[in-house]
C-alpha positions as CSV (number, residue, x, y, z in Angstrom):
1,X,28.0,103.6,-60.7
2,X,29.8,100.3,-60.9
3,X,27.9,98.9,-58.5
4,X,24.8,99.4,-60.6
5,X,26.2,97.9,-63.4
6,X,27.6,95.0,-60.9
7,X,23.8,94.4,-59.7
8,X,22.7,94.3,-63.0
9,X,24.1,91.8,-64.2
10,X,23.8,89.6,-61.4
11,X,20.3,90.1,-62.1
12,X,21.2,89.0,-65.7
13,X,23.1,86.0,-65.2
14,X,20.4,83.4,-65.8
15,X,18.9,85.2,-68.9
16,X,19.9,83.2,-72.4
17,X,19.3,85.1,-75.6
18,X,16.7,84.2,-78.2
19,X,17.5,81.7,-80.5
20,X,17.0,83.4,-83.4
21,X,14.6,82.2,-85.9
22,X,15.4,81.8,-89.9
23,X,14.0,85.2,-91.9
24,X,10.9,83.8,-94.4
25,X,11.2,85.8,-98.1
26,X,7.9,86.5,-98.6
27,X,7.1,85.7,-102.2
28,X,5.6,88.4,-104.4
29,X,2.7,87.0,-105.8
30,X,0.0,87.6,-108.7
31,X,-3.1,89.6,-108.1
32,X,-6.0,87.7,-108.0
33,X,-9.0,87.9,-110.2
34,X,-11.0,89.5,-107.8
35,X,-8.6,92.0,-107.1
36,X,-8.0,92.4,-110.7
37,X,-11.7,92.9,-110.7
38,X,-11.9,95.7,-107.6
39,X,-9.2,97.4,-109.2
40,X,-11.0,97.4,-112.7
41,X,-14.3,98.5,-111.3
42,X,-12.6,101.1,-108.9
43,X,-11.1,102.8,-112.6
44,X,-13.8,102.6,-114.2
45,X,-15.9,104.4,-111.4
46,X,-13.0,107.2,-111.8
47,X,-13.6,107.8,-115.2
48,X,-17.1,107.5,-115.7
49,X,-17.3,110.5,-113.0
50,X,-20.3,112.8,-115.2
51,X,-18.9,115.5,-112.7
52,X,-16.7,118.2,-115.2
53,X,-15.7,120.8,-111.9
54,X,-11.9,120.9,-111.8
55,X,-10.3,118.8,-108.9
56,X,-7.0,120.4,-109.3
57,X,-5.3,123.0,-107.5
58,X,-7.1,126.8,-107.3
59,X,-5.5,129.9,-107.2
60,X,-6.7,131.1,-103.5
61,X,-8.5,134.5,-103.5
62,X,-8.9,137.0,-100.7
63,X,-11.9,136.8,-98.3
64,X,-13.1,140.3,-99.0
65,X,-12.9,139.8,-102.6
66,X,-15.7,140.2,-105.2
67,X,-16.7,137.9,-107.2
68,X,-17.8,138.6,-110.8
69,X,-17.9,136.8,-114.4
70,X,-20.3,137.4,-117.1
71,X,-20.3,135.6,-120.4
72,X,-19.8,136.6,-123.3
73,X,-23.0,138.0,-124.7
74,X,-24.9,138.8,-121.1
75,X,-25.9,142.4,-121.3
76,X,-24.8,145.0,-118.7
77,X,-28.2,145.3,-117.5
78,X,-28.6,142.1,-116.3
79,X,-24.7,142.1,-114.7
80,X,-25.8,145.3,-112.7
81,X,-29.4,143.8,-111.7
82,X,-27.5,141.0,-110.5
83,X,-25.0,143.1,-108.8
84,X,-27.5,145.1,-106.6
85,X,-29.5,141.8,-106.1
86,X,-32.5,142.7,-108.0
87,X,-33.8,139.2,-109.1
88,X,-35.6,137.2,-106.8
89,X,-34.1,134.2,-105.1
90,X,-35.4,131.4,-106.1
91,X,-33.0,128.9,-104.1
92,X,-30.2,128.6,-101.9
93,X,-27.3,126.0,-101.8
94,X,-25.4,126.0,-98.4
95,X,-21.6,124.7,-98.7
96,X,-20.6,126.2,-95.3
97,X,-18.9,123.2,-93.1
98,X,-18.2,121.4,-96.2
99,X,-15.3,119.7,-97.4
100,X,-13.8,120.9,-100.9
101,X,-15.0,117.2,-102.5
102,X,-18.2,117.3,-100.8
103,X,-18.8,121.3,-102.4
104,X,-18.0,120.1,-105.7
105,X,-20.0,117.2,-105.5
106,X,-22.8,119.4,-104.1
107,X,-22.1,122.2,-106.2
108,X,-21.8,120.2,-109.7
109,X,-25.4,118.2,-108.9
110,X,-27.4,121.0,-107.0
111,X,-27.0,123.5,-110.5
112,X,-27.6,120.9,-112.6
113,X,-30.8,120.0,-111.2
114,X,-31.4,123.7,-111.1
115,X,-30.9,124.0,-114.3
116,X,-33.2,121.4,-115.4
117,X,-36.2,122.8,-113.1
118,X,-35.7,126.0,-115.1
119,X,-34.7,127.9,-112.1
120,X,-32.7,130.6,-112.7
121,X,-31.3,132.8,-109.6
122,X,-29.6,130.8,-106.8
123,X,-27.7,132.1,-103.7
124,X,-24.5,129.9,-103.2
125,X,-23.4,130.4,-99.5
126,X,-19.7,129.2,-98.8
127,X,-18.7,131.5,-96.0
128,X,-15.9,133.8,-96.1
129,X,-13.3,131.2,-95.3
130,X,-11.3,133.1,-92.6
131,X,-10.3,130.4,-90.7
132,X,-10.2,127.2,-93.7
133,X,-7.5,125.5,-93.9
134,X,-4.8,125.3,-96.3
135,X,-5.7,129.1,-96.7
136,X,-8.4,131.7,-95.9
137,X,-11.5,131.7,-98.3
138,X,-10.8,127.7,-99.5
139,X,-14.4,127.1,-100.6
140,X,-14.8,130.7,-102.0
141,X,-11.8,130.2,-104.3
142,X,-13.2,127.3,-105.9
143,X,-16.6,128.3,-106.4
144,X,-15.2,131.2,-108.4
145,X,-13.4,128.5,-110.4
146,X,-16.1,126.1,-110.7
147,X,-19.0,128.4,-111.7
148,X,-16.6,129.4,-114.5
149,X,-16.3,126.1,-116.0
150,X,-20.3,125.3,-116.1
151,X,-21.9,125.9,-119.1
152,X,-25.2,126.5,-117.8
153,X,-23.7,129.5,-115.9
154,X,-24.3,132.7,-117.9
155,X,-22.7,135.3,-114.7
156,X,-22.3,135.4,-111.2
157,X,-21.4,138.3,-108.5
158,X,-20.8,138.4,-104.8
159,X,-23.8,138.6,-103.0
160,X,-24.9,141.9,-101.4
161,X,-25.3,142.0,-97.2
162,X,-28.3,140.8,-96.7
163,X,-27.9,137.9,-98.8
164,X,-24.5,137.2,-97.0
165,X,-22.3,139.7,-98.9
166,X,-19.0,138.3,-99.2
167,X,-19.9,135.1,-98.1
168,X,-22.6,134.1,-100.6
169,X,-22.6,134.3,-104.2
170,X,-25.5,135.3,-106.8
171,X,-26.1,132.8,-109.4
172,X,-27.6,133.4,-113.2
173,X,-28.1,130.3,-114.8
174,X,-28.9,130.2,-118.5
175,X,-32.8,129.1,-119.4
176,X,-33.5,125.2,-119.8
177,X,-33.6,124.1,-123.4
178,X,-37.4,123.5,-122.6
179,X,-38.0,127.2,-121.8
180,X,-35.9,128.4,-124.9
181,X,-38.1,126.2,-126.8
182,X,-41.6,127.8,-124.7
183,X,-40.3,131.0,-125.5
184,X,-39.7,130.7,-129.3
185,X,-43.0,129.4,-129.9
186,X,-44.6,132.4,-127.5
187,X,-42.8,134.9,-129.5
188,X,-43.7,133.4,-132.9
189,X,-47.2,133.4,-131.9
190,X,-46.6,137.2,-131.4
191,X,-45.1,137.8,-135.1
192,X,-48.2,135.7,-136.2
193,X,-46.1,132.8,-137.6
């Protein structure tokens, strides 16, 4: 073992350290006006988001769970049409392969414009979530939080089979203003007002 060490520094004997050279203190500067400027625009981008779906943390549900809400004022009979998958689908939003930010965006814009079409029955797919990552049924947990805090939404339940049962959701939005209005004046016409 020595006579490693001996070869070594033989080998050595003509190296000469670096000369080391004087540390520079890097001066902490002042933003600049166009940084000021990105960071400005950037905050103002953040809070002029017109998207109102939660971005914080969801309790996670089970896979195999069933999803139902109703709003106050929904009648049974509607709940259990909905249930059995009565009404007729009259669109379908795919989340599946999504990430959460991308189903909220997707979510929050796709309803909306639902909503203003006046249609009134769509089939959210967002997969079971066995495999999703942080934990199972990721997507599923938020749509049952997000569908919640829409307006527009008057009740939702899981889907049955055929329409992807506990990987789809059934969708009852409320009527556009411009049908409420349609309707009003078609039922006035009938009390002969």
């Amino acid at each position: 073992m020595n006579n490693e060490l001996d070869l070594f520094m033989q080998e050595m004997a003509d190296v000469k350290p670096l000369v080391q050279q004087p540390q520079i203190e890097k001066v902490k500067s002042e933003p600049s006006l166009a940084q000021l400027a990105r960071r400005a625009a950037a905050q103002n981008d953040l809070a002029f988001d017109p998207n109102t779906l939660s971005n914080e943390f969801v309790e996670p549900i089970d896979p195999y769970d069933v999803l139902v809400y109703k709003k106050e004022g929904v009648q049974e009979g509607v709940c259990k049409k909905l249930r059995l998958g009565k009404y007729p689908i009259e669109t379908r939003l795919n989340l599946n392969h999504l990430t959460v930010q991308e189903a909220r965006t997707e979510t929050f814009n796709y309803l909306k414009n639902c909503y203003q079409r006046n249609i009134r029955l769509i089939n959210i797919v967002h997969g079971i979530g066995l495999n999703s990552k942080p934990y199972p049924a990721i997507l599923k947990s938020h749509i049952n939080k997000w569908l919640r805090e829409l307006d527009i939404v008057l009740a939702f339940h899981t889907a049955i089979k055929v329409h992807g049962g506990y990987g789809a959701t059934y969708v009852l939005l409320k009527k556009s203003e411009e049908k409420r209005i349609e309707n009003r004046e078609r039922f006035a016409k009938r009390l002969g007002k």
